[in-house]
N, C-alpha and C positions, 0 to 999 in steps of 0.2 A: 504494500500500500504506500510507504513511502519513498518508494523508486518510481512508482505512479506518478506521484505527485512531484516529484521533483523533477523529472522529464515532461510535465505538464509547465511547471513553474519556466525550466528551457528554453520549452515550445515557445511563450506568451513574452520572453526576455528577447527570444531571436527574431517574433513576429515585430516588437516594438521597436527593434534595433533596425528591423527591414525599413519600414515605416518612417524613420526618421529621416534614415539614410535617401529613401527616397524623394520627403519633404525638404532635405537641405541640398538634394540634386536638383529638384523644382524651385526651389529658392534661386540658389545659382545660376540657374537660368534666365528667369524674371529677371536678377537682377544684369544679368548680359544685354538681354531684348533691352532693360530700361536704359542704360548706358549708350547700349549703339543709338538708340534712337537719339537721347538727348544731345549728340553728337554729330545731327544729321542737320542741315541748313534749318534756321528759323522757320520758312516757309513750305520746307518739305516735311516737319514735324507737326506743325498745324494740318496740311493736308491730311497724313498717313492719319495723324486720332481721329481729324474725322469719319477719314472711310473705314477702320477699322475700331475705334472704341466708341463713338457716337453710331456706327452705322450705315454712315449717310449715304444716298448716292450720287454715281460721278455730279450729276447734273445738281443736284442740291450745294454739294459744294463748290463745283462751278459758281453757283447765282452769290453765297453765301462771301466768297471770297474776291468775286469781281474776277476770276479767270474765264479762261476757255476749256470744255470739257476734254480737251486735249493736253492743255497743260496739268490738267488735274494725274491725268492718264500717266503723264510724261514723270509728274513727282512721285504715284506711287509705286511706278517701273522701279524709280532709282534708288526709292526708300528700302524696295524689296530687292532689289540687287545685292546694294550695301548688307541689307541682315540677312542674307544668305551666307555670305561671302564672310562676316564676322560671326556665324553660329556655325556653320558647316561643321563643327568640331560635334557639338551637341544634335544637329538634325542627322548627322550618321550614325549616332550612339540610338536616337528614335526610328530612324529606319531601321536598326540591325533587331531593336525589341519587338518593331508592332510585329516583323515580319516572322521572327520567335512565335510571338502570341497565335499568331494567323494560323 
């Protein structure tokens, strides 16, 4: 009974240990994504949260910014360029898992 329990107590020590470790790898990344961006031109950091944290679309913030739905197109090309090219370390580490999971 108490080798049970002490290999249960294991279990719930290595499940929490999984857990953290994956919440302070999800950290580290948030905190990657918040950095590249805040490093990205003024105007192309306005863009990219609206089409991505607000939603919007091209044409909304087109009207909202006074651009052309082209330039809008044109900053979230180079937004998403740029956070490729600075996560590619971590979006290989997500390809190699989902494809695990799959």
């Amino acid at each position: 009974h108490q080798e049970n329990l002490k290999y249960l107590e294991m279990q719930f020590n290595y499940e929490a240990l999984e857990k953290l470790g994956n919440y302070i790898q999800f950290e580290e990344l948030r905190i990657k994504i918040d950095d590249t961006i805040s490093k990205l031109p003024p105007e192309i950091i306005e863009t990219f949260k609206l089409s991505r944290f607000e939603e919007m679309s091209y044409k909304e913030i087109a009207q909202r910014q006074g651009i052309s739905i082209k330039t809008v197109e044109s900053r979230i090309s180079k937004a998403l360029r740029i956070l490729r090219v600075e996560l590619k370390y971590y979006l290989s580490i997500i390809s190699v898992i989902s494809n695990f999971i799959s």
